[in-house]
N, C-alpha and C positions, 0 to 999 in steps of 0.2 A: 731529879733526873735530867741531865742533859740532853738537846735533841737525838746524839749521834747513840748515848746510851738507849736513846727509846726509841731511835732505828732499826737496832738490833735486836732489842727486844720485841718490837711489832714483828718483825721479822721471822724470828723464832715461833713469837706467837702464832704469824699466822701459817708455819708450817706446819706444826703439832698441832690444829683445830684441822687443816685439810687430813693428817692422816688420822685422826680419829673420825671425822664424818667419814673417808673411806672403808676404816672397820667398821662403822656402824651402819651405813645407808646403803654401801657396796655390799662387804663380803659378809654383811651379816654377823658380824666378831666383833663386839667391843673390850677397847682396850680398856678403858676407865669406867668410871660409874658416871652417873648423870648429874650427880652433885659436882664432880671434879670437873668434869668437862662445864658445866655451868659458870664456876671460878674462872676456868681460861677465859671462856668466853666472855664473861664480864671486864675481866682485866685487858684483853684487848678493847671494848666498848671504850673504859676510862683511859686507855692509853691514848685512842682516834679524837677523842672526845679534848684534851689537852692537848694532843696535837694534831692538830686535825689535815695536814699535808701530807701525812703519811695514808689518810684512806687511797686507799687505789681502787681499782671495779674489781677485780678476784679477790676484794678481802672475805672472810667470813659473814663479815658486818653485813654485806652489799646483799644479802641474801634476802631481804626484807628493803626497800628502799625507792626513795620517789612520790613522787605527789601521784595520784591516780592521772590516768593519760586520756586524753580528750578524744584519740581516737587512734587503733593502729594503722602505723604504716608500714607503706608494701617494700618486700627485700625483693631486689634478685636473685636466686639462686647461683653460684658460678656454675654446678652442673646441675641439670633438669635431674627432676625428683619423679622419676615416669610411676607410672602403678602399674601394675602386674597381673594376667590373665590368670583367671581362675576357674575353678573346676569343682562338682561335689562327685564327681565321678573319677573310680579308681582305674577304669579303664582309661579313661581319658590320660593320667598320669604315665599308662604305659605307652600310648602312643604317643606322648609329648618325649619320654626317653628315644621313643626310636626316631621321632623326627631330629633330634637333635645328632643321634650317631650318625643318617644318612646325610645332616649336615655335615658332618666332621668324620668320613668315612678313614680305619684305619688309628681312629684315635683312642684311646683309653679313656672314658669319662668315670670323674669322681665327683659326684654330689654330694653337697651339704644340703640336709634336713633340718629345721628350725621351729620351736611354735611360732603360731603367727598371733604376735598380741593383739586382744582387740582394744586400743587404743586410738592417740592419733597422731600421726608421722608429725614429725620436726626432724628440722634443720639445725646442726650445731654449731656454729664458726667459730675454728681457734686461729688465733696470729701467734707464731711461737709460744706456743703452747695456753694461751689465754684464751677463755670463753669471753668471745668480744662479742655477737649475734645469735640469737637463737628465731627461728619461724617458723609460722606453720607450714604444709605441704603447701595448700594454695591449689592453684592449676598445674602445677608442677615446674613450673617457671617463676612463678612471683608470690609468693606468700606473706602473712601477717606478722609484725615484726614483735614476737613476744617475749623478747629478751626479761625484762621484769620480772615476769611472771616465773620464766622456764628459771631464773637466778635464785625464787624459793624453793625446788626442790635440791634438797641437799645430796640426791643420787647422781645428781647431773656436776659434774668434777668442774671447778672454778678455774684451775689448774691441770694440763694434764704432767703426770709423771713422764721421764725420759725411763729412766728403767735399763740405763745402759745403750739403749738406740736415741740416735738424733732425732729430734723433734721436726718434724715436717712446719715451714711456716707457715703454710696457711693449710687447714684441714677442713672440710667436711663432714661431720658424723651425723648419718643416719639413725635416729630410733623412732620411739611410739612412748607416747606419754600414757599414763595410765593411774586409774584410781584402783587402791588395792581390794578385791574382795568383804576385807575383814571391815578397810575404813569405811564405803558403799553402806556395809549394812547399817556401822554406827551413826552413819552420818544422814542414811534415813528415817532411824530409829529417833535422832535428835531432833530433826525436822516434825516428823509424826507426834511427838512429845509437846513440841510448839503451837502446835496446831498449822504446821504448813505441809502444802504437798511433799509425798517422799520424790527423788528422784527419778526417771523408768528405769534403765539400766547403768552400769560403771560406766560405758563408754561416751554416754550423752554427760554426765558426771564431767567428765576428763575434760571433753569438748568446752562446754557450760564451764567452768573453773578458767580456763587457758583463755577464755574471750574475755573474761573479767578487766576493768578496763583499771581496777586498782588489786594491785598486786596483792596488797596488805590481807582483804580477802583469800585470794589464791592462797596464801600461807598457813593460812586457818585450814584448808582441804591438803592434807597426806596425798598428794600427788607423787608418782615416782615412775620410774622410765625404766628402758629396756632398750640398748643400743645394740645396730648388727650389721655395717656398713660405712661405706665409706664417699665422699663426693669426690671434689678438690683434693689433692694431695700432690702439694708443692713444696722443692724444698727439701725431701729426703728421698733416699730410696723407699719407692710404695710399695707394699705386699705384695707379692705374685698370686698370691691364693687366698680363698675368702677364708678358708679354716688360718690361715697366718693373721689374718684381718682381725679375727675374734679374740685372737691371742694376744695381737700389740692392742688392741681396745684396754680387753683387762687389765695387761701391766702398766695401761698409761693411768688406770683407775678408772675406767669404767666399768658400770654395771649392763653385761651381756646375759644371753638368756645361757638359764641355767643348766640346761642340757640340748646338746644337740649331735646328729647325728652325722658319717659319715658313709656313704653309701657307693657299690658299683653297679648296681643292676636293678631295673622294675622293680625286682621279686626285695630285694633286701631294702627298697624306696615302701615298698607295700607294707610290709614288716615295721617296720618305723613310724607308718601313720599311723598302722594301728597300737604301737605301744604308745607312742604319745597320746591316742586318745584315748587310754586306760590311765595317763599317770595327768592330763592336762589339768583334773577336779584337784589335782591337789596342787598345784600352782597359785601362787599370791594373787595374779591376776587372773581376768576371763583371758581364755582361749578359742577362736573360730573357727581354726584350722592348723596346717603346718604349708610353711613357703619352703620349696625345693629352689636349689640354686646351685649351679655348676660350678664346678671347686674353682679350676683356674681361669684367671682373667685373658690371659694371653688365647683360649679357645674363645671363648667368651666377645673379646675383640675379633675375632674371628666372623661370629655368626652374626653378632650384633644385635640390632632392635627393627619391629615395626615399626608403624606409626604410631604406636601408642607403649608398646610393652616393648622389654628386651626377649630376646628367641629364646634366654638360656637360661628364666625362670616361669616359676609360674608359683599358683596360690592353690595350694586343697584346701576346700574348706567343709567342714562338717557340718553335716545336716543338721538343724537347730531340732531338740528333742519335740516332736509332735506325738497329739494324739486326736481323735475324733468321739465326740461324745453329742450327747443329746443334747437341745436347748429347749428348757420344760417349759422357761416363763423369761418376761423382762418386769423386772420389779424396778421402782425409779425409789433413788435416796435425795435426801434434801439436806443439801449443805450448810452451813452456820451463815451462810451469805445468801441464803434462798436459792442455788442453783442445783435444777433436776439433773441423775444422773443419770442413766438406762443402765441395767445391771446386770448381766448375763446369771442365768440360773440355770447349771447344769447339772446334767448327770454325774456324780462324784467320777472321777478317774484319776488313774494315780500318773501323775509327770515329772518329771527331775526331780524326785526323790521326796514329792507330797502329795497330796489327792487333793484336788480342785473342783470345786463346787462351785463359785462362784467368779467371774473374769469383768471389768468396767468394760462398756462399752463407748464410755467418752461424753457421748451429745446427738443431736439429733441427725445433723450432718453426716460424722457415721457410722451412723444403722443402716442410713438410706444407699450410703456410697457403696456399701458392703452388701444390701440386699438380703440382709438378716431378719430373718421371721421368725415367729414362736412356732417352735415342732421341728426348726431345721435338723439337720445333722454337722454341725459344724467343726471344723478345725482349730487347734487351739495349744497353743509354744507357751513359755514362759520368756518375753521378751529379757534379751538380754539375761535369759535364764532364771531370772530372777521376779518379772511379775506376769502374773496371768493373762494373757490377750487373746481374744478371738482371733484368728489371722482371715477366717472367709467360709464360706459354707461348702459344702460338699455336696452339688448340684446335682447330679448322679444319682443321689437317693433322695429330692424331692418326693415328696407321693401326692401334691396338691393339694391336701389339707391343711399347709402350714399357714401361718394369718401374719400377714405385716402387722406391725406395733403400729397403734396410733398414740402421740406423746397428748399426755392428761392438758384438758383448757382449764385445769382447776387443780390446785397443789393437794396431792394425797394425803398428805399430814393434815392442814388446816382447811382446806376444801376452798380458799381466796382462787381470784384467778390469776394465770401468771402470763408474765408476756416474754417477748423473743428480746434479749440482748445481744451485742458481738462480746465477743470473750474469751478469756479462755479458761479450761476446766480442766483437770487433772492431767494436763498436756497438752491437751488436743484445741487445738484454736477452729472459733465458730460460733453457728448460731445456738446462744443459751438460752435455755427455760428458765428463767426466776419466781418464785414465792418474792411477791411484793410485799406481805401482809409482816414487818419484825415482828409480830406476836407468833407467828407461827412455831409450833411447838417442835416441829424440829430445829430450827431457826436457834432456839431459846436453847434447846438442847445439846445444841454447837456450838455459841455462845460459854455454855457454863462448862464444857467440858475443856474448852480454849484456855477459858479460868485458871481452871483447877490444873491444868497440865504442869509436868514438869518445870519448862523451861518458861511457864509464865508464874503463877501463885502458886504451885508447886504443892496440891493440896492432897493429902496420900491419902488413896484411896476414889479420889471424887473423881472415877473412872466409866466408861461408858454405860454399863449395870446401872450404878446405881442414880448417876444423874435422869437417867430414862424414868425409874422407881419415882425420885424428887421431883420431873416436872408432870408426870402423868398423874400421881396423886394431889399435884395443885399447890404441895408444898413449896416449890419453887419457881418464878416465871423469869427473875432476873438474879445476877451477880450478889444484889444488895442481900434478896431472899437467906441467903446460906448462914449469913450472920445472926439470923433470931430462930436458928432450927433449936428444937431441943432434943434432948437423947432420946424422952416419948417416942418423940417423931417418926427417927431415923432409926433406933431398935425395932420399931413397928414395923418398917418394910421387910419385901421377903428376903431372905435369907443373911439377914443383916441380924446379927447377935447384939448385946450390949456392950460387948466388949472391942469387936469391930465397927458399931457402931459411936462408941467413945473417940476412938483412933483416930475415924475421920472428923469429927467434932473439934478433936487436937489440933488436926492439921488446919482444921476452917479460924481457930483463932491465932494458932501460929502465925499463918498468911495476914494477920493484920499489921504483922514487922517487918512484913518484906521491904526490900528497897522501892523506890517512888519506883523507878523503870517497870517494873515487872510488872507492878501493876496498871503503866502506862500501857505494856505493849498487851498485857490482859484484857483490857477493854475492846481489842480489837476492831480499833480504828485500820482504813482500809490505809494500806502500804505501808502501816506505821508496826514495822517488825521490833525484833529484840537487840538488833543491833541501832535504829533509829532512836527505838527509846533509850539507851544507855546514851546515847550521843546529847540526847535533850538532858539526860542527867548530870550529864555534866557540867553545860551553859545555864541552866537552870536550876533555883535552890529547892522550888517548890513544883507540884505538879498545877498549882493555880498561877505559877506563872507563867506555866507554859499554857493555859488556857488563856492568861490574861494578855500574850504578844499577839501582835498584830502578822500577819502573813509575812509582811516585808522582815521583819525581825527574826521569824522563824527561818527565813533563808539565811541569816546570814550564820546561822550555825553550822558546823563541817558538814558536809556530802547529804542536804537538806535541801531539796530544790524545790521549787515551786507546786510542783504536783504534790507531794509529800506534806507542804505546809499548808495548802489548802485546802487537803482531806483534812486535817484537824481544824481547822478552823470552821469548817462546815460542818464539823463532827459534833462541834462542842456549840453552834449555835441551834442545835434540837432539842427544844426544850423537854423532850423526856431523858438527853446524855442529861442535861443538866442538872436534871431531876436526881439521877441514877448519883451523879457525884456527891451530890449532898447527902443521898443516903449513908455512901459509903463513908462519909467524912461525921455520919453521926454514930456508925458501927463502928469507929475506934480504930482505922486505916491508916496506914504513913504515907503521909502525902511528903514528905523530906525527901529530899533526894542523897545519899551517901557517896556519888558518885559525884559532887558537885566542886569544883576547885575555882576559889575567887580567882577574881586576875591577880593579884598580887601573887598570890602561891601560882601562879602560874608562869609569869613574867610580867617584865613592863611593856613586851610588845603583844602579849596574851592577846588574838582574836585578830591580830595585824600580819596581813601578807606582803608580802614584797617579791618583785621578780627581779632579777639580777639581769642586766646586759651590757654589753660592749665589754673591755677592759679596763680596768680600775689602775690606776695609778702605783698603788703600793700593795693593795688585796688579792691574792687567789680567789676565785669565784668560791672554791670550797670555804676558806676564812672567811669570808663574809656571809656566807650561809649557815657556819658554825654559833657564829654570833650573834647571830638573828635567832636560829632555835633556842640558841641557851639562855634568851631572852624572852623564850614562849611565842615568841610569832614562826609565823610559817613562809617557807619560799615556795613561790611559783613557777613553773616553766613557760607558764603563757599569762596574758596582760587580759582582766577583764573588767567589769564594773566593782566586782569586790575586792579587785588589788587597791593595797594602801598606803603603796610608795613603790617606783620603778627607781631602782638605783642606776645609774648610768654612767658608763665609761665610754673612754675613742669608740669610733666603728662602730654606736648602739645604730641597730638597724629598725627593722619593721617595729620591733615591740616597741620604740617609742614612739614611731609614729603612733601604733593603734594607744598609746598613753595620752598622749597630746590630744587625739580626739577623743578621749573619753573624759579626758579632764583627770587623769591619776596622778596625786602629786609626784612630782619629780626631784629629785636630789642626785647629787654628786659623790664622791667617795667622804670627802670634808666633813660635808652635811651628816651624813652616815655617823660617822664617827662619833661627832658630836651627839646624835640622837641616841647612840650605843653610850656614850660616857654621861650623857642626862640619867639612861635609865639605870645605871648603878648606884 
């Protein structure tokens, strides 16, 4: 194939992948199946990939891309991103209409009614029509520049369509980022399976994901957006009406909210909040409200803004579902890490569509800040709809006999004593209570159900029931234990059959062919997750060789820094781990790792970075980074102690300086070359 033939064929390619991610991520309508689109998609990949001057930043490709970023930086808005006064009162709505008529006395007002996502506001900037900036709100002047990030969700148009109107050259689009309902649950359900905290709600989710400092992450979390406005709009004629607004969004390919209303009067504004709050549950995402907003722009310029809001919106937002029940007892649970947690024991009540009995109350910090006692009558929402929280007591019906919690000087499991760390616990950051004693039988019991979960040794059945059965009867104190149970055993506990008891015995020897990682991240070493341990699996053949590097060695594996490698190393110098591994290495475990690729199969630059600067003589910066990965090394955007050659052209500025003082070798375009035509 010719360059000019794979011109046009990129070309093509990458217009048929924008309108299928538009019927698929937009309008909900796929044209193809996932296989077929998979083909395109890889056939563009190998097209970029041989020629790689044709990537541009709108390809499909770009959706995913970038070394992780050391730290965001701040955009200016062209126009300020104000926020909006809001209201849980429906009266308030009515007098906000009439303040706005006896602004605009004589005039006919039409409002638009919107839900209002709970997500979080970005900023979108196109240059003829190209997604070139994306940010957060910020202060509403300068925000965080998350272009990367906002490039993997595939709701968010790379391109926008003309659609028969001229493209404005530089645009604005407002929306809200958001995690879907459905993924929220999956992706707490995953976490919980892991043995790590769930989420609290989508929108800390949205937040959490969009701060992520490597993209690569963010692509892994089903993030997706909701646009409904407009900033900047240079360069064409701009909409006069916000309902025209919603309209050129869609046709340009954007995803706008999926119903919205138009209104003349309080009464038909009133009407509308409440049918949105009958249809909001069944919305992809959470909903907190609806934002009302005056149709045309031209009153709108008219009435203008305060200091903080404009006059000719505002925000309803719905009252988060509450109820008030009894608080009988504070029971404390003990984590697999030894940390107390105070536990709300209530009066069963039924809330957004379950009956809650039980709510965390975090740590000790607070109980105390909330002034929660056993006997109160307290309050209590489903944060974010979705988990149970005390929000505060109900002062009003004290009666005096309620008793402040004193937190235990001695761990209720194992009766050791514990002491205060800083930390944090189920979200809430503070002073913690630790069980210092690992023997502690809850300790052990968090330990082996970590095990046995899903997304570590994956062991069916060795779930909360029955690990509790295994360590209370003594049958089990560590990981090693599970391997010499017998069916005796394990049919002997309660409600455990022979034949359910076989199942999990299956699964206890299956788990001895897991891959090395799983059982890396099983052990639960502290920060050492399931994405770290896959990463040691691949630099590493064995899991003793990853016992057997040295801290400095362990950094030099990807996204492994120092904190990370000297938990394990500290891990693995307690002579009861050490103890524990040799059990497990005599119960017949796979210490291999399956995930492991030598350097050769990887390239000749496999494990070698290089950052590119100045301009190169006869190179594209992309060509020379093409040739570098297809070589198994990696490019950098910034110059540290692990770069392992700074290429350098005219005009190399700062990065070589900070090269020269770090001592990173230096080469030229030539040098380059040559070290590219050694490693073939």
């Amino acid at each position: 194939m010719t360059h000019n033939e794979a011109k046009t064929r990129h070309t093509q390619l990458v217009e048929e992948i924008r309108g299928h991610d538009n019927a698929y991520y937009v309008e909900a309508k796929p044209t193809i199946s996932d296989q077929a689109y998979d083909r395109l998609y890889h056939e563009l990949l190998d097209l970029e990939k041989k020629f790689p001057d044709l990537i541009t930043s709108d390809s499909p490709s770009q959706r995913v891309s970038g070394e992780p970023l050391k730290e965001f930086k701040p955009v200016h808005h062209l126009s300020p991103m104000m926020s909006l006064d809001n209201t849980y009162s429906q009266q308030d709505v009515r007098d906000f209409v009439g303040r706005v008529q006896r602004l605009l006395p004589n005039e006919t007002l039409e409002w638009i009614l919107e839900p209002k996502v709970d997500g979080v506001a970005i900023n979108l900037k196109y240059e003829k029509g190209v997604f070139v900036c994306g940010a957060t709100r910020g202060d509403g002047t300068t925000g965080d520049d998350v272009t990367s990030n906002l490039k993997t969700i595939r709701s968010i148009a790379g391109k926008l369509k003309a659609s028969g109107r001229k493209l404005p050259d530089v645009v604005e689009i407002r929306g809200e980022v958001y995690l879907p309902k459905a993924a929220f649950t999956k992706i707490n359900a995953e976490r919980v399976a892991a043995g790590e905290e769930p989420f609290a709600n989508p929108r800390n989710s949205a937040a959490g994901s969009l701060k992520q400092l490597d993209p690569r992450i963010v692509a892994k979390r089903p993030l997706d957006v909701i646009v409904y406005g407009l900033g900047v709009f240079e360069g064409a004629e701009r909409p006069k009406e916000h309902d025209e607004v919603l309209a050129w969004l869609k046709s340009a390919g954007c995803k706008t909210p999926e119903k919205t209303w138009k209104c003349c009067s309080a009464d038909e504004l009133i009407d509308a909040i409440n049918e949105l709050d009958q249809l909001r549950r069944k919305f992809t995402y959470e909903t907190d409200g609806a934002v009302i907003k005056l149709n045309s722009f031209a009153l709108r310029e008219r009435i203008g803004f305060t200091s903080k809001a404009p006059r000719w919106a505002i925000a309803y937002k719905y009252a988060a579902e509450q109820a008030e029940t009894k608080l009988k007892a504070i029971t404390i649970q003990v984590g697999r890490t030894g940390a107390l947690t105070p536990v709300a024991e209530l009066e069963p009540v039924f809330l957004a569509g379950s009956t809650i009995s039980r709510a965390t109350l975090h740590n000790e910090d607070e109980l105390r800040r909330k002034d929660i006692r056993v006997g109160d009558t307290v309050t209590i929402e489903k944060a974010g709809e979705v988990i149970p929280a005390v929000v505060g007591v109900v002062l009003t019906k004290r009666t005096g006999k309620e008793v402040q919690f004193q937190f235990p000087t001695h761990c209720p499991e194992c009766g050791s004593k514990v002491a205060r760390t800083e930390g944090t616990e189920n979200g809430a950051a503070g002073v913690v209570w630790r069980c210092l004693n690992a023997a502690c039988p809850a300790q052990i019991r968090g330990r082996i159900e970590h095990w046995c979960a899903r997304g570590a040794m994956d062991i069916e059945g060795g779930g909360e029931a029955l690990v509790s059965q295994l360590v209370t009867k003594g049958l089990v104190r560590e990981v090693s234990d599970l391997y010499s149970l017998t069916l005796d055993q394990v049919a002997g506990l309660e409600r455990m059959g022979e034949k359910s008891a076989q199942n999990f015995l299956d699964g206890v020897q299956a788990s001895k062919t897991r891959d090395m990682w799983r059982l890396l991240f099983g052990l639960g070493i502290l920060h050492v997750g399931a994405g770290v341990a896959k990463r040691l699996g691949r630099r590493f053949t064995t899991l003793d060789d990853i016992f057997a590097a040295s801290q400095e060695q362990l950094t030099e594996v990807e996204d492994i820094g120092e904190v990370i490698a000297h938990s394990i190393v500290q891990w693995h110098q307690e002579p009861k781990n050490r103890e524990l591994i040799e059990l497990l290495r005599k119960a017949g475990l796979n210490f291999n790792s399956e995930l492991y690729k030598p350097a050769a199969a990887l390239g000749h630059f496999a494990g070698k970075t290089f950052v590119l600067t100045g301009t190169l003589p006869t190179l594209k910066r992309e060509e020379a980074a093409a040739k570098i990965e297809a070589l198994g090394g990696k490019v950098s955007g910034s110059v540290s102690k692990k770069t392992d050659y700074i290429v350098a052209g005219e005009d190399a500025g700062s990065k070589l300086e900070k090269a020269q003082k770090l001592g990173v070798k230096i080469i030229d375009e030539a040098a380059f070359l040559k070290l590219c035509a050694n490693a073939v």
